[in-house]
NUGUTI-835969 format. One line per field, with one value per residue (C-alpha): x, y, z; residue number from 0; chain; residue in one letter. Coordinates in steps of 0.2 Angstrom, whole numbers. Example, Ala and Ser with C-alpha at 12.3 -4.5 7.8 and 13.67 -1.06 7.14 Angstrom:
x = 62:68
y = -22:-5
z = 39:36
n = 0:1
chain = A:A
res = A:S
***
This chain:
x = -414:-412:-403:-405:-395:-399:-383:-384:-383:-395:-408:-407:-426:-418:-430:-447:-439:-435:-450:-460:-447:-447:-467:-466:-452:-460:-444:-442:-439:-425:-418:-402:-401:-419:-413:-399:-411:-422:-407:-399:-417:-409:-410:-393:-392:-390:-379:-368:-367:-365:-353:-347:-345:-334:-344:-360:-349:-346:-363:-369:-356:-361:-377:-374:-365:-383:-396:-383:-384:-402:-413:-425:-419:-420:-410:-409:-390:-384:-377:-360:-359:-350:-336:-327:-321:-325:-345:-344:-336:-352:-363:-355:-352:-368:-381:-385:-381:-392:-383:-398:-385:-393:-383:-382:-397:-409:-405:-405:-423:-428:-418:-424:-434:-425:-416:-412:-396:-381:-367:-381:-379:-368:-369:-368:-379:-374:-355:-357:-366:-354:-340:-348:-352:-333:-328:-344:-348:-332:-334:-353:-348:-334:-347:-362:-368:-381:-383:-401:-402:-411:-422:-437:-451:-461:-457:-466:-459:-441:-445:-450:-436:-424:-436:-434:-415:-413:-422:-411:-394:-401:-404:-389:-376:-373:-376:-385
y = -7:-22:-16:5:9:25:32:48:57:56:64:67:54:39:27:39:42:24:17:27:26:5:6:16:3:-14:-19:-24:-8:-14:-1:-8:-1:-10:-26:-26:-23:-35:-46:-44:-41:-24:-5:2:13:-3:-10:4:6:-13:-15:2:10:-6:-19:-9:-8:-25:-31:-19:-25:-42:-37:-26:-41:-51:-37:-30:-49:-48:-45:-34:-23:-4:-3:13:12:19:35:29:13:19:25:7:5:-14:-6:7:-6:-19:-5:5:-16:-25:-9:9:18:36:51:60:74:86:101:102:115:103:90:100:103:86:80:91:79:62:55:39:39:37:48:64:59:77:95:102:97:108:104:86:84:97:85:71:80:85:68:56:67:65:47:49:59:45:30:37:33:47:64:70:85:82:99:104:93:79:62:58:73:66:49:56:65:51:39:49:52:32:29:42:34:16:22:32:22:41:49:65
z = 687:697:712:718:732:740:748:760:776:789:786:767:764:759:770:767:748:743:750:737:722:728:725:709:703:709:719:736:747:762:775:781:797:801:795:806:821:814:813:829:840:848:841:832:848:859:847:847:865:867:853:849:831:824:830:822:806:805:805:796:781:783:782:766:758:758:755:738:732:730:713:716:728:733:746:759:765:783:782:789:776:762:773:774:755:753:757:742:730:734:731:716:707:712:706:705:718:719:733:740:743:756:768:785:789:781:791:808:801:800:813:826:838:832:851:840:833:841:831:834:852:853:861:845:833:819:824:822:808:796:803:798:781:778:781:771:755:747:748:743:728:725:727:716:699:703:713:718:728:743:739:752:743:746:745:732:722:726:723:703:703:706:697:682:681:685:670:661:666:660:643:641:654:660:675:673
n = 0:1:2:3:4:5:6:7:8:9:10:11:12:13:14:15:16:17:18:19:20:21:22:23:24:25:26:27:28:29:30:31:32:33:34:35:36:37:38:39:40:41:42:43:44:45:46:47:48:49:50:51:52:53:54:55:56:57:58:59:60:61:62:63:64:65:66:67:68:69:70:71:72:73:74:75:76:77:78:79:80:81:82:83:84:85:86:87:88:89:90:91:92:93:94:95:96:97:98:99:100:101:102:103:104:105:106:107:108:109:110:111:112:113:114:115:116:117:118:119:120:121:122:123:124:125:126:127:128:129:130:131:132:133:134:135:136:137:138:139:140:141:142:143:144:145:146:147:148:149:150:151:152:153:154:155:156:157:158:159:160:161:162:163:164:165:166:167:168:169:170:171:172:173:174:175
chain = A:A:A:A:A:A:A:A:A:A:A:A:A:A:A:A:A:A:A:A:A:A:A:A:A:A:A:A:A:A:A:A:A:A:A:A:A:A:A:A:A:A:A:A:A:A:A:A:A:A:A:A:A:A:A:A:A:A:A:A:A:A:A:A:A:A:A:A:A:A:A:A:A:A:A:A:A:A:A:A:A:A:A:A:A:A:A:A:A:A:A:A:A:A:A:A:A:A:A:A:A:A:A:A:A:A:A:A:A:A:A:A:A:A:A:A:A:A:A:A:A:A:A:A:A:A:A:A:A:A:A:A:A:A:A:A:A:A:A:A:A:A:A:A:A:A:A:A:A:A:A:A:A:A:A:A:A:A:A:A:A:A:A:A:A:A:A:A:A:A:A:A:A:A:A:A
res = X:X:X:X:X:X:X:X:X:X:X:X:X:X:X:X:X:X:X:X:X:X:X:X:X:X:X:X:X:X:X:X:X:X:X:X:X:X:X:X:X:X:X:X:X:X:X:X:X:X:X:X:X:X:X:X:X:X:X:X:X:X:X:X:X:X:X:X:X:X:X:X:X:X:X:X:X:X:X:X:X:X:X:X:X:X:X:X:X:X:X:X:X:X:X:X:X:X:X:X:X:X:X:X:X:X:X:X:X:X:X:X:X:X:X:X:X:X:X:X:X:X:X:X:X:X:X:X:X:X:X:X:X:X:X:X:X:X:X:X:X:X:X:X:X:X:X:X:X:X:X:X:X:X:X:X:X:X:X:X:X:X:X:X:X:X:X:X:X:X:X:X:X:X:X:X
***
C-alpha cells in the first residue's frame, strides 16, 4: 500500500476523496493536475490554450513519470491521463490503481459552477462529458486494479469505502 493511484473522470472525488483516504493511510496526498501548475507557474486552462491538448499531455506524462516513482504516494490522476497507454502502464506497474467510476448526471451535479477546465469548455455539457465517457471508461476499466463507485456520499464515507477494499486486495492480491 505504497503507491494509490486514483483514476477517474472529472468529477468522480478523486482530489476531495484522496486527500482523506491519503490521511487515513499516512501517505503523501499529490494531485497531478496541481503539480503540473505548480510546476509550470500557470493554471491547466493556460496551458492548454498556450500549448493545446498535446503539449498539456506531455507534461502531464512527464510529470506522472516522477510522482508514480515515489513511495509513499496517493496519487489523484487527471481525468484524461490514462488515455496515452505508456500513462496506464506506469500507473497499473508502479501501484494500485483505484477507478472512482461515477456517470454522467453526477458529474453535471458536481460540476455545475466549475469555469475551470478546459475540455468542459462546451455547449453542451451533458454532450461532452458522455463523449468523454464513451471514449475514457473503457480504458479506466482496463487500467484499474479496483472499481469504487462514486455513489452520492461523503467524502469520508468514500474514502472508507476505498480504504477498505484496498486493504481487501492486499490480503487476497484480488480485486473485489
Amino acid at each position: 500500500m505504497n503507491r494509490i493511484f486514483l483514476i477517474g473522470p472529472m468529477g468522480s472525488g478523486k482530489t476531495t476523496v484522496g486527500r482523506v483516504l491519503a490521511r487515513r493511510m499516512r501517505l503523501d496526498f499529490h494531485d497531478l493536475d496541481q503539480e503540473i501548475e505548480q510546476r509550470c507557474g500557470v493554471d491547466v486552462s493556460t496551458i492548454f490554450d498556450i500549448e493545446g491538448e498535446a503539449g498539456f499531455r506531455a507534461r502531464e506524462q512527464s510529470m506522472l513519470d516522477e510522482l508514480t516513482q515515489r513511495d509513499r504516494i496517493l496519487l489523484a490522476t487527471g481525468g484524461g491521463s490514462i488515455v496515452d497507454p505508456t500513462n496506464r502502464g506506469m500507473l497499473a506497474e508502479r501501484g494500485i490503481v483505484v477507478w472512482l467510476e461515477t456517470d454522467v448526471d453526477q458529474q453535471l451535479k458536481r460540476l455545475e459552477r466549475d469555469q475551470r477546465r478546459p475540455l468542459l469548455q462546451a455547449p453542451d455539457r451533458r454532450e461532452r462529458l458522455e463523449k468523454l465517457a464513451q471514449t475514457r471508461n473503457p480504458l479506466y476499466r482496463e487500467c484499474a486494479h479496483l472499481t469504487i463507485r462514486s455513489a452520492n456520499i461523503s467524502p469520508a464515507a468514500m474514502a472508507n469505502r476505498a480504504h477498505r477494499k484496498i486493504v481487501e486486495y492486499m490480503r487476497s492480491g484480488k480485486p473485489s
